[in-house]
N, C-alpha and C positions, 0 to 999 in steps of 0.2 A: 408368594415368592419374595426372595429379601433382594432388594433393591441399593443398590451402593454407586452415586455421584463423586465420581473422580475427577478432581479439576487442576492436569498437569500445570505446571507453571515452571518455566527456569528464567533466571535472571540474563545469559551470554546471550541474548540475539544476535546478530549481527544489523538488523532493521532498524532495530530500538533496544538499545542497551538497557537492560534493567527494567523493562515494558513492567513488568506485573506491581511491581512498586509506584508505578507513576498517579500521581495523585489527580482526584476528579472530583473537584470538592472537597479537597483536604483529606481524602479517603483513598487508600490504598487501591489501584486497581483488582487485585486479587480478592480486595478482601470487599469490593460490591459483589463482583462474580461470584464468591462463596455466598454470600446472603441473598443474592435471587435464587440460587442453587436450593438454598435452606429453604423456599417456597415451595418447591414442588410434594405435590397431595401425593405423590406416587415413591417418591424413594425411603429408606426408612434411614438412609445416614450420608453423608457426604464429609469428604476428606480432601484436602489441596494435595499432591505429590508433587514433590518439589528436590532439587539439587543444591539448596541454597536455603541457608537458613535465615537470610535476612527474611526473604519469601515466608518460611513458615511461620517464623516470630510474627509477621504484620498478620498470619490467619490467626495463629493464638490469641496476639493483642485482642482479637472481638469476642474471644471464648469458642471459633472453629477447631478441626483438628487438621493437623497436618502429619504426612507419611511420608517422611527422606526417603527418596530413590537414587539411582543411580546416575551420577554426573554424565556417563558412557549412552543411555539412553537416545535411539539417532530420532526418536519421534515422540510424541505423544501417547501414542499408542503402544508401543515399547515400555512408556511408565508405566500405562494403565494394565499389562503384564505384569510389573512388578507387583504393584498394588494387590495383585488377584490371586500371589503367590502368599502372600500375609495376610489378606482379611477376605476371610470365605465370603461367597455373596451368591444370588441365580442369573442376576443382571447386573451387568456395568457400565454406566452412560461417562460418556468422556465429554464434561463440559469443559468447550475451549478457557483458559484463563484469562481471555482479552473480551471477553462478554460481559460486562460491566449491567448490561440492562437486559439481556436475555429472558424474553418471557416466562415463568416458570409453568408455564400451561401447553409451551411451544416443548418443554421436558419432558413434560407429562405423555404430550402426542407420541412420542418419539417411543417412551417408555410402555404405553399401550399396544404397540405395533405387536410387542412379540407378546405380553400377557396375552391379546386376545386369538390368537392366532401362533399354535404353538409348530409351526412348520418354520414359519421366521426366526431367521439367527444372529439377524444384525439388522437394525433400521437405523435410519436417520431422517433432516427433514430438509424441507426447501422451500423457496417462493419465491414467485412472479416475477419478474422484470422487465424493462421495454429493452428495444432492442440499442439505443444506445450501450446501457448496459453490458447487454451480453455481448458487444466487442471489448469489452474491456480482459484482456486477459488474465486479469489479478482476478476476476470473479469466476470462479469454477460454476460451470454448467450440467446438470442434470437432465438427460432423455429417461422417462419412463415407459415401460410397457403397460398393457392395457390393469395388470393386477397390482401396480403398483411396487412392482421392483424397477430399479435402477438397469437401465439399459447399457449405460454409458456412462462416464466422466470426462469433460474437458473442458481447458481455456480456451477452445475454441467455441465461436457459436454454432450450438447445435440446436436443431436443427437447423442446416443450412435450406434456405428455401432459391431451388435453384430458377424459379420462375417469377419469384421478387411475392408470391404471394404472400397473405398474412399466417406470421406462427408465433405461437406460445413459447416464449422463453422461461427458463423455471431457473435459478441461480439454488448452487449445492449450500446446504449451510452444516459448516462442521462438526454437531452433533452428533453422536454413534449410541447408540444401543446397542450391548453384545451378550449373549447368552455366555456363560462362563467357559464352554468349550470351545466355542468360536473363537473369542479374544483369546485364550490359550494359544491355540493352534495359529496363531499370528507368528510368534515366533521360528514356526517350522518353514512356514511358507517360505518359497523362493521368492527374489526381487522379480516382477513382472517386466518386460519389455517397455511395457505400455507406460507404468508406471517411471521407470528411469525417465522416456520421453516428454510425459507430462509433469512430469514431477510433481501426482500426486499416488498417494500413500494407499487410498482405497481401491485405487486399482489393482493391487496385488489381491484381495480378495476377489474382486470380478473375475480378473483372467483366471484364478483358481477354482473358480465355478459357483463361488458363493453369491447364494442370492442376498442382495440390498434391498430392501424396502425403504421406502419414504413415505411420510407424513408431510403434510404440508403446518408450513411453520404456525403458529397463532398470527403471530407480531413478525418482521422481519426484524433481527441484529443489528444493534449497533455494534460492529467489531472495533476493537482496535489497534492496527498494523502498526501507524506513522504516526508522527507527532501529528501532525495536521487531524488524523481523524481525535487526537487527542483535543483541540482545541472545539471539535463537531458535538464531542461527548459534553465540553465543558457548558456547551452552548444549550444541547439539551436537556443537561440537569438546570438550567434554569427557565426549561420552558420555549428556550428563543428557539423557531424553525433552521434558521444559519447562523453562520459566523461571518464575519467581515475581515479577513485579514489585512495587519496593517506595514503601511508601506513606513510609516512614519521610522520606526527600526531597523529597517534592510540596512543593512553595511557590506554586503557581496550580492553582485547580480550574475547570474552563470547564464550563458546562453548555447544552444545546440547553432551550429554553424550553416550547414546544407538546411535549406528551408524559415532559418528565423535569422541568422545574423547574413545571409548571403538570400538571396533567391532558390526555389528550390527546380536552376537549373542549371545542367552542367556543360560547359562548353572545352572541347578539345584541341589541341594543336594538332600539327602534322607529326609531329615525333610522338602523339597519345594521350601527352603529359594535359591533366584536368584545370580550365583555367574556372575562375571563378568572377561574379562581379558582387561589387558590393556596393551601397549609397553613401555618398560622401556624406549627407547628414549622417547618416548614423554614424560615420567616423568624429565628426563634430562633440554630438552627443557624449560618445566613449571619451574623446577627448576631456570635456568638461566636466564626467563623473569622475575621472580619474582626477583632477584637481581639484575637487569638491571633495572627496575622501572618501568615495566608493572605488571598492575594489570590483572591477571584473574582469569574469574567468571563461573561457567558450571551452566546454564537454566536447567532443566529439566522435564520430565514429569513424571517419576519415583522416587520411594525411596525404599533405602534396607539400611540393616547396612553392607555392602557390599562395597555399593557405598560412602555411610557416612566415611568410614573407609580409601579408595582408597584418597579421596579427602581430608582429614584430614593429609593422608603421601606426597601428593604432595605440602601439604601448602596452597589450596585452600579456603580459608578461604569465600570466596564470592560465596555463591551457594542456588541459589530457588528449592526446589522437588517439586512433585507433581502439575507443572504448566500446565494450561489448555491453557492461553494466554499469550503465549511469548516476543508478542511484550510488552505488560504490563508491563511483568518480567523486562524486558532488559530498558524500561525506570526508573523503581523502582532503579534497580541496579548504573543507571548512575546517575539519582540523588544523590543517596546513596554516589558514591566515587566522584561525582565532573567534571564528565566525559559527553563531550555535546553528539552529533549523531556524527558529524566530527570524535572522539578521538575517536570512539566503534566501533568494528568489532565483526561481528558474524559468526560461523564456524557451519555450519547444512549438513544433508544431506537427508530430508526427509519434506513432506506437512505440518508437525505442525511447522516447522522454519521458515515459510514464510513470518509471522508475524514479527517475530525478525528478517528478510532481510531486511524488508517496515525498520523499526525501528530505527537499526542501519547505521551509513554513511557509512560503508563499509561491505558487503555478502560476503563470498565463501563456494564452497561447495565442497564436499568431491569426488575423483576421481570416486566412484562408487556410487553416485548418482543417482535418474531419470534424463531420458535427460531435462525433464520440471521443475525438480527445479536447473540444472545446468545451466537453458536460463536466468531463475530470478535472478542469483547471479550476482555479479559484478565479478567476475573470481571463476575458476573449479581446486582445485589442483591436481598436479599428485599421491599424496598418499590417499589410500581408510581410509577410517573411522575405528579409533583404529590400522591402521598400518601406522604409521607415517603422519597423517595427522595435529595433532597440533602443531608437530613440525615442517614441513614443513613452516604454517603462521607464528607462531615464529620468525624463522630463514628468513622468506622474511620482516617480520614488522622491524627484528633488522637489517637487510643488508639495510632496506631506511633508517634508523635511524642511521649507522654507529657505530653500535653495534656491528656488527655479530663477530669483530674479538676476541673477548674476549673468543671466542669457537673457535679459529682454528689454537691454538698452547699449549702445554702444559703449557709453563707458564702464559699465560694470563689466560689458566681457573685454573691454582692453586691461582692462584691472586685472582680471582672470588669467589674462595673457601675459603679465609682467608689464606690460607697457608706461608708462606714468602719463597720467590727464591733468 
C-alpha cells in the first residue's frame, strides 16, 4: 500500500504568527517536522502543504517537497483533501507541522493501525497523562473502548471519576491516518454539533459513525502552540529537562483582577453594585514599577466603576474589561505599548488565564491557586491573590532588573518620590 505524509503548515495563526518559520536551532520549524517525518520505515513520500511560499521555500531549502494548497482551507484536514485530489496514495497521515521532534516510530504505530487490520479507516494516537494534565483544557482528551477505537473527544477530563477514585487519563495527539476514501468523504461531511462545541475537528467523523482507532504514542510530542513552548523546544534540543524564564527583560506585567490583583472575593452594597478590596502594598508596588519604567496593564473579565476607579488611583492606565479571550487581550495590549512575548509576564490565578500563560513569555500564579493552573505557570508565588501577590512579581522583576534598591532605604524611595535629601 503507497503511503503519503502530509504536513499542513500555514503562516496567518492568529496564536503565533508565522509559527512553522520559527527557528529552533537556527532551523526552520517545518523544516525539523519534515525531517522526522522522512524517518518513518512506513511511508514511502512525504510533502509539506502549505498556503505560503515562504513555508514551502524553507522545505525545499533541505531538498523536501512541498504542495501549495489553498489559502481558503478552514483546517488541516481540508489541505490534506486537497493534497489527495493531486497525488494518488492508499494512506494519508496528517503530520501536525508544529512537531519538530515527533517520534518517527509513534508514525509508524499510527500508520500500522489500518495496514494491519483492514476494517480500520482512520487512526491516530495518544498517551498517558496525570491528572493535573487532563484539566487543562488546551490538551484534548481520549476515552477508548475495549478494541481500541476512540469513544469520545474532549477538553474536558474524561473520564470524570465521580467517586474521586483512581483513572487513567490518555491525552489525544493530533496524528491521523486515513485510508483515501475516508479522508475524501471529509469534505461531504456536515459540521457536527459536538464538534462546533468543542471545537475539535475529529468529532465530525465520530458523530458521523466513523470508527477512530488509536495507538498509543512511542514517545509523547513536543508541540509547538506558544512562544513559551518555543523556548521548551529550544531547551530540549540542547538536552536541558526545562527552561528558566527570565525576568531580567520584562518591560509589561499584565495581571487578571478578581483573584490575583484583588482577593478572590466579592463584596456588594445595598444597591448590587460589586465592591472590591485591594492591599495597599500592592498599590505601593504598582506605584513604584510605574516609575521605574514597567508598564502594567490588568486583563479582565469583569467591570464595575469600582474596579475603573481602584485602577484609575493606582495609575493603571492599560486595562481590557469584560474579556472573554485573554490571550487576545494580552497580545492587543503588547502590540499597543511595543512589548514582544519575551518582555510580558502574566500574574493569573484561575482556568480563564491560561490563555494569557500560552501568550505571554513569562506565567506565574498566585499562591492559592489550583494545583493545575499552578503546573501550567512558569513559577507559583508565595503570596495568595490581592494579598501581596503583585507585589511580590514587582519586587522579583525589579530585583533581576537591579532596581529593587530604590524601595529599601528611605532615601532612595524619597528620591523615587520627587522629594530632594
Amino acid at each position: 500500500m503507497k503511503t503519503l505524509i502530509v504536513i499542513p503548515a500555514r503562516y496567518g495563526s492568529t496564536r503565533f504568527l508565522g509559527k512553522p518559520l520559527a527557528l529552533i536551532g537556527g532551523k526552520p520549524m517545518i523544516a525539523r517536522t519534515y525531517e522526522r517525518a522522512k524517518q518513518s520505515k512506513l511511508a514511502d513520500r512525504v510533502v509539506a502543504a502549505t498556503d505560503d511560499e515562504r513555508i514551502a521555500n524553507a522545505v525545499r531549502e533541505i531538498g523536501g517537497e512541498a504542495v501549495m494548497t489553498s489559502a481558503k482551507c478552514e483546517n488541516g484536514t481540508a489541505r490534506l483533501v486537497e493534497v489527495a485530489k493531486q497525488i494518488s496514495a492508499d494512506i494519508y497521515v496528517n503530520v501536525q507541522g508544529d512537531e519538530p521532534f515527533i517520534d518517527p516510530a509513534s508514525i509508524d504505530a499510527a500508520i500500522e493501525v489500518l495496514t494491519r487490520n483492514e476494517k480500520a479507516r482512520i487512526a491516530t494516537l495518544y498517551h498517558t497523562i496525570n491528572e493535573n494534565e487532563a484539566l487543562n483544557p488546551n490538551a484534548t482528551k481520549i476515552a477508548l473502548d475495549s478494541f481500541g477505537r476512540a469513544l469520545y473527544f474532549s477538553r474536558a477530563r474524561i473520564p470524570y471519576s465521580r467517586d474521586g477514585s483512581r483513572a487513567e487519563y490518555l491525552r489525544h495527539i493530533g496524528l491521523y491516518a486515513y485510508r483515501k476514501e475516508a479522508l475524501l468523504a471529509y469534505e461531504d461531511l456536515p459540521r457536527s454539533p459536538l464538534e462546533e462545541i468543542e471545537k475539535l475537528e475529529q468529532l465530525r467523523y465520530l458523530q458521523a459513525g466513523y470508527a477512530v482507532y488509536a495507538a498509543k504514542s512511542v514517545a509523547p510530542p513536543l508541540a509547538i502552540d506558544t512562544v513559551k513552548d518555543l523556548r521548551r523546544a529550544e531547551a530540549y534540543l540542547k538536552g536541558e529537562s526545562s527552561f528558566a524564564p527570565s525576568l531580567a527583560k520584562i518591560k509589561l506585567i499584565l495581571t487578571d483582577v478578581d483573584g490575583a490583583l484583588s482577593p478572590p472575593t466579592l463584596i456588594f452594597d445595598e444597591s448590587g453594585e460589586r465592591l472590591k478590596a485591594f492591599d495597599v502594598r500592592d498599590g505601593l508596588g504598582v506605584e513604584a514599577a510605574l516609575k521605574l519604567g514597567l508598564e502594567i496593564g490588568a486583563v479582565t473579565g469583569r467591570d464595575s466603576p469600582a474596579l475603573r476607579k481602584r485602577l484609575e488611583i493606582l495609575k493603571i492606565r492599560i486595562a481590557l474589561f469584560g474579556v472573554k479571550d485573554k490571550g487576545a487581550a494580552c497580545r492587543k495590549i503588547m502590540s499597543d505599548v511595543g512589548a514582544n512575548a519575551d518582555e510580558t509576564l502574566f500574574l493569573g490565578d484561575d482556568s480563564p488565564d491560561l490563555a494569557a500563560f500560552e501568550t505571554c513569555g513569562v506565567s506565574c500564579a498566585v499562591a492559592d491557586a489550583p494545583s493545575y493552573i499552578k503546573s501550567q505557570a512558569d513559577f507559583t508565588l508565595t503570596k495568595r491573590g490581592g494579598r501581596g501577590a503583585i507585589r511580590e512579581v514587582i519586587d522579583l522583576v525589579l530585583e533581576a532588573q537591579g532596581k529593587l534598591d530604590a524601595l529599601k532605604t528611605s532615601r532612595s524611595y524619597l528620591r523615587l518620590q520627587g522629594v530632594a535629601t
